[in-house]
ZAPALO-955961 format. One record per residue: residue in three letters; z, y, x of N, C-alpha, C in turn. Coordinates in steps of 0.1 Angstrom, whole numbers, plus 5000, padded with zeros to 4 digits. Each point is the difference from the previous one (the first is absolute). Layout:
<recs>
REC:ala:Z:Y:X:Z:Y:X:Z:Y:X
...
</recs>
This chain:
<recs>
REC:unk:3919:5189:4025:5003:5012:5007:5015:5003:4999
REC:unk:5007:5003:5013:5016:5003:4996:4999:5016:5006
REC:unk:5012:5002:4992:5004:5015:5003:5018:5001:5002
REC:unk:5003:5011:5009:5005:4994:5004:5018:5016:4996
REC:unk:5011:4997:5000:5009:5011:4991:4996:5012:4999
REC:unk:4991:5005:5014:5001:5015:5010:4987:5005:4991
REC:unk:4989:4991:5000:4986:5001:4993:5004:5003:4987
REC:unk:5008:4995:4991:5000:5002:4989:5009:5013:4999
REC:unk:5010:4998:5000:5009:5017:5002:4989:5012:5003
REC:unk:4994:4998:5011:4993:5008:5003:4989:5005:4985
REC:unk:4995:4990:4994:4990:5001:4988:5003:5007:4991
REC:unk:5013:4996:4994:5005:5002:4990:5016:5015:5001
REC:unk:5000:5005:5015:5008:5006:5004:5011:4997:4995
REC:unk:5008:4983:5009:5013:4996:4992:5011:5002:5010
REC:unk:5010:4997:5002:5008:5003:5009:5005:4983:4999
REC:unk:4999:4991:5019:5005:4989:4999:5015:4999:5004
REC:unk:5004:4990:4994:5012:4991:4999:5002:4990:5011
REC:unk:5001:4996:5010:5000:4985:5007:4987:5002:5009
REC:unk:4995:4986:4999:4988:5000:5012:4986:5005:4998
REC:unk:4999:5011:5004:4989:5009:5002:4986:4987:5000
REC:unk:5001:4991:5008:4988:4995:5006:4997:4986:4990
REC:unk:5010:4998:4988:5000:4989:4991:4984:5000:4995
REC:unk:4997:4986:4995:4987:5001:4998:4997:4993:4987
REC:unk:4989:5001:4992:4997:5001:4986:4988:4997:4998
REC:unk:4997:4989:4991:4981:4995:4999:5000:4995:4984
REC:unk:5010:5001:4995:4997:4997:4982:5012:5004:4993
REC:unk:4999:5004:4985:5010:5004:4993:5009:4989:4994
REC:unk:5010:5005:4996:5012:4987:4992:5010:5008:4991
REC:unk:5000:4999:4990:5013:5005:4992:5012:4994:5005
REC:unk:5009:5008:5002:5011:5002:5005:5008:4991:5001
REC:unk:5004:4991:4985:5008:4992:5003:4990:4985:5006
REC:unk:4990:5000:5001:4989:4991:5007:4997:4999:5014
REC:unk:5004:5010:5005:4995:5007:5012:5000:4987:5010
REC:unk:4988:5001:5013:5003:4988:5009:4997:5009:5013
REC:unk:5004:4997:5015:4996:5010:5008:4985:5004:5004
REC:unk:4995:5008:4999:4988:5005:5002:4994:5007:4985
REC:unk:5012:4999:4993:4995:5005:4985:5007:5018:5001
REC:unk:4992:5008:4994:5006:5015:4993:5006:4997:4988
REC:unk:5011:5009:4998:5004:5000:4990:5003:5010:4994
REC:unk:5006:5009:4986:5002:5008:4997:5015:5001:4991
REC:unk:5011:5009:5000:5007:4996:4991:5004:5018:4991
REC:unk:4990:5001:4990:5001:5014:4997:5014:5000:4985
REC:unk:5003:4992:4991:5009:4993:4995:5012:4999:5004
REC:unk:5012:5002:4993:5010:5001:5006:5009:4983:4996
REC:unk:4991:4996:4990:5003:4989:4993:4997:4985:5013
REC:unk:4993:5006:5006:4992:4989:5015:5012:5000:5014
REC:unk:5008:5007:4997:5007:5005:5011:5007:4992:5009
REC:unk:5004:4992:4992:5004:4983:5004:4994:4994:5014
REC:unk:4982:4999:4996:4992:4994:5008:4999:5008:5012
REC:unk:5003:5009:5002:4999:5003:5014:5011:4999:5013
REC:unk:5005:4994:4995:5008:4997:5007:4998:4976:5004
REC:unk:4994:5000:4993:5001:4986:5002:4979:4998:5001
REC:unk:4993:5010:4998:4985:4996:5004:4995:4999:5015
REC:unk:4991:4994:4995:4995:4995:5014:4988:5004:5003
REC:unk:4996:5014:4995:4989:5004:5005:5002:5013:5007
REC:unk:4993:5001:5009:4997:5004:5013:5009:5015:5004
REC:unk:4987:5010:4984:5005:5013:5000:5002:5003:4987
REC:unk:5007:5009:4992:5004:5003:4989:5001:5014:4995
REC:unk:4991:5008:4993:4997:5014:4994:5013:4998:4995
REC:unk:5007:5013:5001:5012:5002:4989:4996:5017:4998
REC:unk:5005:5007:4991:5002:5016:4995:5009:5003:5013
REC:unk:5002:5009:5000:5008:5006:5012:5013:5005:4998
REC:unk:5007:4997:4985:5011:5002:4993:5007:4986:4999
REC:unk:4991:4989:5010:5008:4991:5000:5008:4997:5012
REC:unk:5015:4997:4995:5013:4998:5012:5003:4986:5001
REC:unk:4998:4987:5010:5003:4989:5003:5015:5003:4994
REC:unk:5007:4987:4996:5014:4999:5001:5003:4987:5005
REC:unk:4991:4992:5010:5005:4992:5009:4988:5000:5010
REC:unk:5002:4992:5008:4986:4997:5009:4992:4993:4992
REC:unk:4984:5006:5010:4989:4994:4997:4995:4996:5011
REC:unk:4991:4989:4995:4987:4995:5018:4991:5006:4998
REC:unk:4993:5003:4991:4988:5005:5000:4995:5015:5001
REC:unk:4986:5004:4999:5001:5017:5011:4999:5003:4986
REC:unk:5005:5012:5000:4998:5009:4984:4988:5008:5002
REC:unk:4995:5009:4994:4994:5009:4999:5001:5010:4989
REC:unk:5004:5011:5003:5008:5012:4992:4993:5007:4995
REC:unk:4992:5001:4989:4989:5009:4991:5009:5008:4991
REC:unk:4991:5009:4996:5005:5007:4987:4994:4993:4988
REC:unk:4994:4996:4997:4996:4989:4990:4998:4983:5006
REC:unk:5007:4994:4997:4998:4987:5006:4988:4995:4996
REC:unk:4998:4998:4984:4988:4995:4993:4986:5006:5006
REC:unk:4998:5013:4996:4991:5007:5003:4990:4994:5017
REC:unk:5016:4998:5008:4992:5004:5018:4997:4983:4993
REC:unk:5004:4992:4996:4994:4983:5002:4985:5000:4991
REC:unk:5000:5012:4991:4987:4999:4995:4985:5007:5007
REC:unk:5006:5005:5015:4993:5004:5007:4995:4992:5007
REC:unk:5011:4992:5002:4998:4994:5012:4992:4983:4998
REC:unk:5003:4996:4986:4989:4994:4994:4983:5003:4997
REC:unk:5003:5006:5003:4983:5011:4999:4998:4999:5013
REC:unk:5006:5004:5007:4992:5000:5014:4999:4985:5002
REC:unk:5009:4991:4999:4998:4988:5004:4990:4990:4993
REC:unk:4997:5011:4986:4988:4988:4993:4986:5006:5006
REC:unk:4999:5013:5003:4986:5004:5005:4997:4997:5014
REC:unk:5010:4992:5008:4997:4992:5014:4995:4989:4996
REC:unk:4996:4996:4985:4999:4986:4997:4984:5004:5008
REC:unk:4993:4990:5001:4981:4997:5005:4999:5004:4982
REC:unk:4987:5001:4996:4994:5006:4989:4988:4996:5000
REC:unk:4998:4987:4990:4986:4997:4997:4988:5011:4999
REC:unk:4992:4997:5004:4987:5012:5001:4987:4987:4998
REC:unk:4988:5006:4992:4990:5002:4996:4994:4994:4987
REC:unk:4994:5001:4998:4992:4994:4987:4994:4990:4995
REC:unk:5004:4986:4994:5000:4987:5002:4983:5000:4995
REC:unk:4995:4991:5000:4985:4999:4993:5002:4994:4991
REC:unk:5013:4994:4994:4999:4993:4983:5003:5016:4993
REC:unk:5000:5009:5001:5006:5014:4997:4989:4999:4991
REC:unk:5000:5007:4987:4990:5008:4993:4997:5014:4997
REC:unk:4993:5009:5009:5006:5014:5001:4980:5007:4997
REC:unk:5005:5004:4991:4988:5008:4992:4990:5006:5016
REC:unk:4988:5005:4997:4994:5007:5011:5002:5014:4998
REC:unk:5002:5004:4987:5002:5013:4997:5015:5002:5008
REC:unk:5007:4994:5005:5013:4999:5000:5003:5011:5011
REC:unk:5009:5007:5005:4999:5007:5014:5017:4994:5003
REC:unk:4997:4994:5009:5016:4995:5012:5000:5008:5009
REC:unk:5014:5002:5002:5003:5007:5010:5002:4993:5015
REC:unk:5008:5006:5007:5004:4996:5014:5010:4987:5002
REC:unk:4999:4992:5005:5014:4991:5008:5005:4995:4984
REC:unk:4990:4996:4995:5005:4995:4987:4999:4981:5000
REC:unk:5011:4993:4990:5000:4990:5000:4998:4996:4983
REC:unk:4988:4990:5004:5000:4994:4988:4995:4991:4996
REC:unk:5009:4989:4996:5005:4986:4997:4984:4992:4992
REC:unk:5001:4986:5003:4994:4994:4992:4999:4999:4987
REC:unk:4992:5001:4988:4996:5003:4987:5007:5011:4991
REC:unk:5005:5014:5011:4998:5010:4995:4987:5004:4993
REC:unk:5001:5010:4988:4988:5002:4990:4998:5015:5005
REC:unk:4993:5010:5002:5004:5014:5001:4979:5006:4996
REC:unk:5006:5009:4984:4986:5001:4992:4992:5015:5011
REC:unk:4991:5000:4983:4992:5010:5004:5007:5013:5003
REC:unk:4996:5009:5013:5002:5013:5003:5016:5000:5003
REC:unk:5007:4989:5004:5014:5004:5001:5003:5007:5016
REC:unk:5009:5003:5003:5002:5010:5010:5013:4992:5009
REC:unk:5000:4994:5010:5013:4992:5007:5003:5007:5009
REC:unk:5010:5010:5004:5006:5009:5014:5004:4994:5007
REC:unk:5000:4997:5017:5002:5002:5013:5013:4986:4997
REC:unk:5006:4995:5006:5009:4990:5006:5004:4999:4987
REC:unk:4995:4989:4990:5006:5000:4989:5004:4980:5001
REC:unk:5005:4993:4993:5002:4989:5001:4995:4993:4986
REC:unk:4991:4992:4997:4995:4993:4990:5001:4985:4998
REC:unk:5010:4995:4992:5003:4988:5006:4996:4988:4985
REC:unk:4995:4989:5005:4991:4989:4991:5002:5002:4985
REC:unk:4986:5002:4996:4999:4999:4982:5004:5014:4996
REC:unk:4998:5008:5009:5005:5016:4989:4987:5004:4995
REC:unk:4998:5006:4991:4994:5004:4988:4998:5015:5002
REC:unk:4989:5007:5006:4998:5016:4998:4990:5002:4992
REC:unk:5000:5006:4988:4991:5001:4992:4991:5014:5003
REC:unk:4987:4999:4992:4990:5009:5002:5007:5016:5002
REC:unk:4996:5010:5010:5003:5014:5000:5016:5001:5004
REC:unk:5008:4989:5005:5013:5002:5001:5002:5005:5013
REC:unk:5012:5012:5006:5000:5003:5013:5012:4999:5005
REC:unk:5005:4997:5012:5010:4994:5006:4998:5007:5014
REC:unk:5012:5007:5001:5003:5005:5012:5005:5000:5015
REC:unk:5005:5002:5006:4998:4995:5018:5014:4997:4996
REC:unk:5003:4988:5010:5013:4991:5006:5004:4995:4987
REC:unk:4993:4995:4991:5006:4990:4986:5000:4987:5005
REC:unk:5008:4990:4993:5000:4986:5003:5000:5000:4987
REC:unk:4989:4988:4999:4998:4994:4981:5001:4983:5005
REC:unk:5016:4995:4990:5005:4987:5005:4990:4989:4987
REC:unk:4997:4987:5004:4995:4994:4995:4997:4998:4984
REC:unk:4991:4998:4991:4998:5003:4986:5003:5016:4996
REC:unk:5001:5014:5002:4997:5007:4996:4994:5002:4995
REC:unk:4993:5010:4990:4992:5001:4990:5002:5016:4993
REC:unk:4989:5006:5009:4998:5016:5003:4986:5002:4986
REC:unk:5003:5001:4988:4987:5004:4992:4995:5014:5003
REC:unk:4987:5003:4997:4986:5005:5001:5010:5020:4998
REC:unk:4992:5003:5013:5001:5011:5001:5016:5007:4999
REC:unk:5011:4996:5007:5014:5003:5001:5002:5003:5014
REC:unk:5009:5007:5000:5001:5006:5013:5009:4997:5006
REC:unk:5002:4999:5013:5014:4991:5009:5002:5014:5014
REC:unk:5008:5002:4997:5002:5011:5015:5001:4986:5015
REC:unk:5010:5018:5006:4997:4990:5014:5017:4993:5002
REC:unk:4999:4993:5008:5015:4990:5004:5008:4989:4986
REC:unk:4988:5001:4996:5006:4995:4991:5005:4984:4997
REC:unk:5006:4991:4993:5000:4987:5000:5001:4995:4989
REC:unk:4987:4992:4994:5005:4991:4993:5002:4985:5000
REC:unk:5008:4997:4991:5005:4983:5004:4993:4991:4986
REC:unk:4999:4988:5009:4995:4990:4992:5002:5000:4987
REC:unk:4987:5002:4990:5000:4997:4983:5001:5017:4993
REC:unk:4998:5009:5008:5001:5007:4995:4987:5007:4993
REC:unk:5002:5010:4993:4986:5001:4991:5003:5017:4994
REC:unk:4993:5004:5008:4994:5018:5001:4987:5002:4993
REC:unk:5002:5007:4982:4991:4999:4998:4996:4997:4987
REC:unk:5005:4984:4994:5002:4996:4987:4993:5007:4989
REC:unk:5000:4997:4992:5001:5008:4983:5011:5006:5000
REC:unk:5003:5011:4993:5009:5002:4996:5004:4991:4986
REC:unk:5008:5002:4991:5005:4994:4992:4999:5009:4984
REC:unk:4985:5001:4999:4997:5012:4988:4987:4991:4989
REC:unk:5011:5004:4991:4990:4990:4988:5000:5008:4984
REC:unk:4993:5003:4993:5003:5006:4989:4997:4993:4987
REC:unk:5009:4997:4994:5004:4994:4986:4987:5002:4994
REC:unk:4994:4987:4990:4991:5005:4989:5005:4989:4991
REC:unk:4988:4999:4988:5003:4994:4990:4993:4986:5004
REC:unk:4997:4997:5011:4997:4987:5003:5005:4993:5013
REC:unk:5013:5012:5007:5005:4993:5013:5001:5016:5010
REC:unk:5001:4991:5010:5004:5012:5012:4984:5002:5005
REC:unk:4996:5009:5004:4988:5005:5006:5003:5007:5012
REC:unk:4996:4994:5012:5000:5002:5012:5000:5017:5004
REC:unk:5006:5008:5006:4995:5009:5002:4995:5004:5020
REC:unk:4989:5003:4999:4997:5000:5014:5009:5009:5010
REC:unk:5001:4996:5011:5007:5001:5006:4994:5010:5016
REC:unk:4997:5012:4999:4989:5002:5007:5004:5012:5013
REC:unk:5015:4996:4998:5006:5007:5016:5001:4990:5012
REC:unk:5008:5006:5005:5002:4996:5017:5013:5000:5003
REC:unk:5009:4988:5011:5010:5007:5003:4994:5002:5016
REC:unk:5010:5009:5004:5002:5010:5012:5017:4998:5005
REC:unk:5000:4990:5011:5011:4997:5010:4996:5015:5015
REC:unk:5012:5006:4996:4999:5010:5011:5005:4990:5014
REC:unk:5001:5006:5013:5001:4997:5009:5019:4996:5002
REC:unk:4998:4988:5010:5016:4991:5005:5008:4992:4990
REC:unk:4988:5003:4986:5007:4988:4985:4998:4983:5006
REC:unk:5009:4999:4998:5004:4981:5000:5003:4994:4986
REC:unk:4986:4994:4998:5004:4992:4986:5004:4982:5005
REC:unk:5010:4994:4991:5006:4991:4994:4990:4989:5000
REC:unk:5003:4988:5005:4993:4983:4994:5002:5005:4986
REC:unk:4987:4994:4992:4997:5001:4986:5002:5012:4990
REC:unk:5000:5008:5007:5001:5014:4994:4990:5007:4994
REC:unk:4996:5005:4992:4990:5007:4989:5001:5015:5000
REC:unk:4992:5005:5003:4997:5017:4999:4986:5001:4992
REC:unk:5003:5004:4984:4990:4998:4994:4991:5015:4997
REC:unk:4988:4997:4999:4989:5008:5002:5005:5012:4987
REC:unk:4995:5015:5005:5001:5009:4987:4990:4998:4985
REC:unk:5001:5004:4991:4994:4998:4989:4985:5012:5004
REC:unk:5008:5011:5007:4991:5012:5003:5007:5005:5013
REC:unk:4994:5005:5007:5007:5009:5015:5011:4988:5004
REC:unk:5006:4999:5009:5005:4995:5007:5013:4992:5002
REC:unk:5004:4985:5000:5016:4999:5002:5006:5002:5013
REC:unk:5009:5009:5003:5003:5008:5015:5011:4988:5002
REC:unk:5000:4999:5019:5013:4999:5003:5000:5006:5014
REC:unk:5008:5008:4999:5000:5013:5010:5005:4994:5012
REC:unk:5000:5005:5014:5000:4995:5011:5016:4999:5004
REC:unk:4998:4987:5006:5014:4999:5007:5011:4981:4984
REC:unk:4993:5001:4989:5005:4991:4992:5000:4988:5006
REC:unk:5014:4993:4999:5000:4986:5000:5003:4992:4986
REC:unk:4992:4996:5003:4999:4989:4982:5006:4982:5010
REC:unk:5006:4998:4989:5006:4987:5002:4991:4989:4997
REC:unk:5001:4983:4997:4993:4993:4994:5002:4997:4984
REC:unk:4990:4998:4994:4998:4998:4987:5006:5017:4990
REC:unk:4998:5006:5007:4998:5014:4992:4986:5003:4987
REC:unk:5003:5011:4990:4988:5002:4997:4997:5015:4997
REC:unk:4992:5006:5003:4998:5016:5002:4987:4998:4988
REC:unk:5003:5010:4985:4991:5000:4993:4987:5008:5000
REC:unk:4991:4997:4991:4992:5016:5007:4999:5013:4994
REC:unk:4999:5009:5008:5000:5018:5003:5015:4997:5000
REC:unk:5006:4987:5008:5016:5007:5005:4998:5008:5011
REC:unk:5009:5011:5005:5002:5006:5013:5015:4998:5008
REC:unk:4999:4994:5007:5012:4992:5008:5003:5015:5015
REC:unk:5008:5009:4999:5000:5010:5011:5006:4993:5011
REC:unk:4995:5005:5014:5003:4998:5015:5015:4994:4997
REC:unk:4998:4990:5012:5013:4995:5008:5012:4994:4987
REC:unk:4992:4994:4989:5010:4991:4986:4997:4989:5006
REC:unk:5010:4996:4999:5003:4982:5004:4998:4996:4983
REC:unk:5001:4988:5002:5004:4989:4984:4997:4986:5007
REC:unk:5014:4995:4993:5005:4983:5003:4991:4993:4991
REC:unk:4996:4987:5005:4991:4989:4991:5005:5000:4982
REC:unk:4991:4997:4996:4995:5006:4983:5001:5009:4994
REC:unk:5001:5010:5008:5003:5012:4988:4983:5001:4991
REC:unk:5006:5005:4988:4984:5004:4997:5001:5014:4996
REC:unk:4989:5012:5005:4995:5007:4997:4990:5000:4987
REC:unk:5001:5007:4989:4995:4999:4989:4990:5016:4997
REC:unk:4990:4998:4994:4990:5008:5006:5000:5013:4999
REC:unk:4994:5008:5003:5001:5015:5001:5008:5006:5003
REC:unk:5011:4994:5010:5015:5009:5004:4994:5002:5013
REC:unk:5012:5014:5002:4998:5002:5013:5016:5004:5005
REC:unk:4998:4991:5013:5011:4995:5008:5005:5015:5009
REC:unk:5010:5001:5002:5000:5012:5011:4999:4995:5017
REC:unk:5008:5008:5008:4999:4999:5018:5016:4995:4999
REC:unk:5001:4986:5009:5008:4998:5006:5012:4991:4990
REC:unk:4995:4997:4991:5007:4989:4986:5001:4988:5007
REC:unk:5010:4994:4993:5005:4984:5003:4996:4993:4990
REC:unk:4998:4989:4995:4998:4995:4993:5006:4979:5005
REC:unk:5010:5003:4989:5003:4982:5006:4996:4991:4991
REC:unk:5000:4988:5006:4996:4985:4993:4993:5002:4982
REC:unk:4990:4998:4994:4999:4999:4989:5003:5008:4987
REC:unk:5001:5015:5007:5002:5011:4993:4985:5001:4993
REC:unk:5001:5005:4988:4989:5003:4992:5000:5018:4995
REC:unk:4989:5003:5002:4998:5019:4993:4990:5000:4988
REC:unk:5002:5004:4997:4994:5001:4986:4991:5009:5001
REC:unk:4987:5002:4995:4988:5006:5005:5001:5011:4994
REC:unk:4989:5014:5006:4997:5012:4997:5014:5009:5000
REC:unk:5011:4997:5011:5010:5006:5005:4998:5006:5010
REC:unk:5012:5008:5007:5000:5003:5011:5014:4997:5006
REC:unk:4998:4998:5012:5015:4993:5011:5002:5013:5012
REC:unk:5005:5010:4997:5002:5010:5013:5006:4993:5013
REC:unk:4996:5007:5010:5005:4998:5012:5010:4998:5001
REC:unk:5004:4990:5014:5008:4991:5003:5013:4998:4991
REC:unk:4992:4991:4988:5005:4990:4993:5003:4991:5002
REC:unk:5013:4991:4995:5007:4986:5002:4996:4994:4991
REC:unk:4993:4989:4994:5002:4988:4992:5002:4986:5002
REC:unk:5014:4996:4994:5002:4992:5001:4996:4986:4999
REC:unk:5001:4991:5006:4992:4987:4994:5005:4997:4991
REC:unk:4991:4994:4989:4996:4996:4992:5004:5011:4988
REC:unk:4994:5009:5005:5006:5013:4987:4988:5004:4996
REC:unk:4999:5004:4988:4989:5005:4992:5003:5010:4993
REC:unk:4991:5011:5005:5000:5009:4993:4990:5004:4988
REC:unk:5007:5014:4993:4987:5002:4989:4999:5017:4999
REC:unk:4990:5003:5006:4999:5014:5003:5003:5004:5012
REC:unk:4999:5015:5001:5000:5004:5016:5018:5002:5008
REC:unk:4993:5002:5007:5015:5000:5010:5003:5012:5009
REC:unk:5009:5010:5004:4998:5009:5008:4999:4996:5015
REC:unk:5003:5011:5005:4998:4999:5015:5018:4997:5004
REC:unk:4996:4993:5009:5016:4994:5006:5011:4986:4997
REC:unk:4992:4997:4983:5009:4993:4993:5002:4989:5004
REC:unk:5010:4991:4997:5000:4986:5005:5007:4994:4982
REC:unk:4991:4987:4998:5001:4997:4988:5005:4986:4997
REC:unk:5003:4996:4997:5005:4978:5002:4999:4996:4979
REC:unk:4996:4992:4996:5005:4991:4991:4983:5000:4992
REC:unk:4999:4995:4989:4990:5004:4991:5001:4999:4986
REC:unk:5001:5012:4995:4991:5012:5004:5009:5003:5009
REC:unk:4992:5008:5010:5010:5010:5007:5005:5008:5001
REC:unk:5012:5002:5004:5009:5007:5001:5004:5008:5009
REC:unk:5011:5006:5004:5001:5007:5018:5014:4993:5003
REC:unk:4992:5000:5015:5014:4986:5002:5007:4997:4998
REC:unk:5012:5014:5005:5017:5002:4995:4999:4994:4990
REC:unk:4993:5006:4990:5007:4997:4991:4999:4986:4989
REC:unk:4984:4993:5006:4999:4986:5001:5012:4991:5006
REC:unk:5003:5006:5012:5012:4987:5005:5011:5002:4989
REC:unk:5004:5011:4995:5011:5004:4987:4998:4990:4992
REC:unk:4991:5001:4995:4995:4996:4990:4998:4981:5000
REC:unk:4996:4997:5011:5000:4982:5003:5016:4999:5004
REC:unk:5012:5006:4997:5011:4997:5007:5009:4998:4987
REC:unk:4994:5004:4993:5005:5004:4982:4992:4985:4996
REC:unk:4987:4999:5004:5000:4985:4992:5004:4995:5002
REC:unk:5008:4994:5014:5005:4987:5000:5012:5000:4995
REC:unk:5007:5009:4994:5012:4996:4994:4994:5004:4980
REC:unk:4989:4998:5001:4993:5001:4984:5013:4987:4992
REC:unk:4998:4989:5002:5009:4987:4997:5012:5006:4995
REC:unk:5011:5002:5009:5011:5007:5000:4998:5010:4994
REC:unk:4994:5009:5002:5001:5015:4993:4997:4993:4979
REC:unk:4996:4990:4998:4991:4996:4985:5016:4995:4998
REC:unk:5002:4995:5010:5016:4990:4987:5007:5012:4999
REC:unk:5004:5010:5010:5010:5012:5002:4998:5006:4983
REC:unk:4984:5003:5001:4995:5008:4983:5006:4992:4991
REC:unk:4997:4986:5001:5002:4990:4989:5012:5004:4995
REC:unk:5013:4997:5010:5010:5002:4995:5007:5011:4999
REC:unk:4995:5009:5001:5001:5013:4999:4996:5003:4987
REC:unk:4990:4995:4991:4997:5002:4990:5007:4992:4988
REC:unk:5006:4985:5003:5007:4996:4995:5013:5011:4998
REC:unk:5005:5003:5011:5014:5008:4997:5000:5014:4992
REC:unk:4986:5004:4998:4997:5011:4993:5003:4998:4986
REC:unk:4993:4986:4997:4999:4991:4986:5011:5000:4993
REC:unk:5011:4993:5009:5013:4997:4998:5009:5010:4998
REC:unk:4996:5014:5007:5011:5016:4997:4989:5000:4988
REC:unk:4990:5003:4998:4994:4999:4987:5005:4996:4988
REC:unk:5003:4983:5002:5007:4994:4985:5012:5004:5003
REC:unk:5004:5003:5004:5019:5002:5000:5001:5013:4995
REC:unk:4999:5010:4999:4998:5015:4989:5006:4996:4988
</recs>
């Protein structure tokens, strides 16, 4: 399907650059671009490539000023990123959309499916589960007994939804992922760890996207939340009775450690670790690979481990590298102390 500069401007209300009537059927990063590719250049670091790409049309912010000629048509947003993340969306739900219900499927009778639903060969789906309206179920996913899953989900291959957990609506999960689990509760005796049961539920509110191989583990009692709007990365781990608030991102491995609760609108990068039975106020920064121990307020942005607050982390890593130098400086600074010392 091509579209064509005037179509798209029009969508995304952009203002065009060059040929109105230029035309566009697949995407390309910028410095890749070939003709008939979109491109985007929201980066000021990319700025190079537009002037030497070869694809067709090109999103820029609207604060951006050529300083030589270009061939290709611009298109002038106020968010460059944002209008290409639209426009990828429109362009994947023109895809065709597998529909109906394979007969290698295994789907309980107790089961209730909804409408315009797909689902794959040796999917498992138990007793009394509940499947909403256009949802997508794709080969070998795992719904366990009493689980409910809401309208317009896609569940990508090997998922593994345990017994009685709740999945809102739009939601996505990706391959290996696992909603549900044990939590991680065992209590010491005089002969070993003794299992403790594990006899909550988690509850994914509505438009959460979890991560390839990612783990949301079950509550010990009442429920592990992840409020609507979360994007979880891959190989994440969310403990249980954690509460993760609306619209927090986190980069692949962070781990969530159990009984915290996360606030609305937190970052979380690469392999950051929280320490359990804390709290993380709203829109919080954590750094990758930073570990904290205890709670955090609302606003903070933290880097190193343990953590710190940034400023004064970068201070702080700027001072080590001259640790070397700063140790002989002491050294001989203490020798010369020595020496007015013996001379008295």
């Amino acid at each position: 399907m091509k579209f064509t500069a005037k179509q798209i401007a029009a969508f995304i209300q952009g203002e065009i650059v060059g040929n109105e009537n230029a035309e566009v059927y697949t995407f390309a990063k910028i410095e890749e671009g070939t003709p008939g590719a979109l491109s985007f250049m929201a980066n000021p670091k990319y700025a190079e490539y537009i002037y030497t790409t070869q694809s067709s049309i090109v999103l820029v912010n609207k604060d951006f000023e050529a300083q030589k000629e270009i061939s290709t048509t611009l298109i002038k947003v106020d968010n460059a990123y944002e209008s290409l993340a639209k426009l990828m969306m429109l362009y994947e739900s023109s895809k065709p959309k597998k529909q109906g219900i394979s007969s290698l499927a295994s789907i309980s009778q107790s089961a209730k499916i909804g409408e315009n639903v797909y689902i794959a060969p040796f999917v498992v789906i138990g007793d009394n589960c509940e499947i909403g309206d256009n949802c997508m179920i794709h080969d070998s996913v795992s719904i366990g007994d009493g689980a409910k899953i809401g309208d317009n989900c896609i569940l990508y291959a090997h998922v593994t939804i345990y017994h009685d957990c709740r999945i809102g609506n739009n939601c996505i999960l990706h391959s290996g992922s696992v909603i549900g689990a044990d939590g991680f509760g065992f209590a010491p005796t005089a002969q070993g760890y003794e299992k403790i049961p594990q006899t909550g539920i988690v509850v994914l509110e509505d438009n959460v996207e979890i991560g390839a191989n990612t783990c949301v583990d079950r509550a010990t009692m009442g429920s592990t939340i992840v409020h609507a709007g979360v994007k979880l990365d891959n190989l994440i781990q969310i403990a249980h009775n954690d509460e993760i608030g609306s619209h927090t991102v986190m980069a692949a491995q962070v781990g969530i450690a159990g009984s915290t609760k996360i606030g609305e609108w937190c970052m979380f990068g690469g392999q950051a670790g929280i320490s359990g039975h804390s709290t993380i106020g709203n829109r919080t920064t954590v750094g990758p690979q930073c570990g904290t121990i205890g709670s955090l307020k609302e606003g903070e942005t933290v880097l190193g481990s343990p953590a710190m607050d940034a400023k004064e982390y970068i201070r702080a890593a700027a001072y080590l590298k001259r640790l070397p130098e700063m140790s002989k400086t002491i050294k001989q600074l203490k020798k010369e102390i020595e020496e007015l010392k013996s001379n008295k």
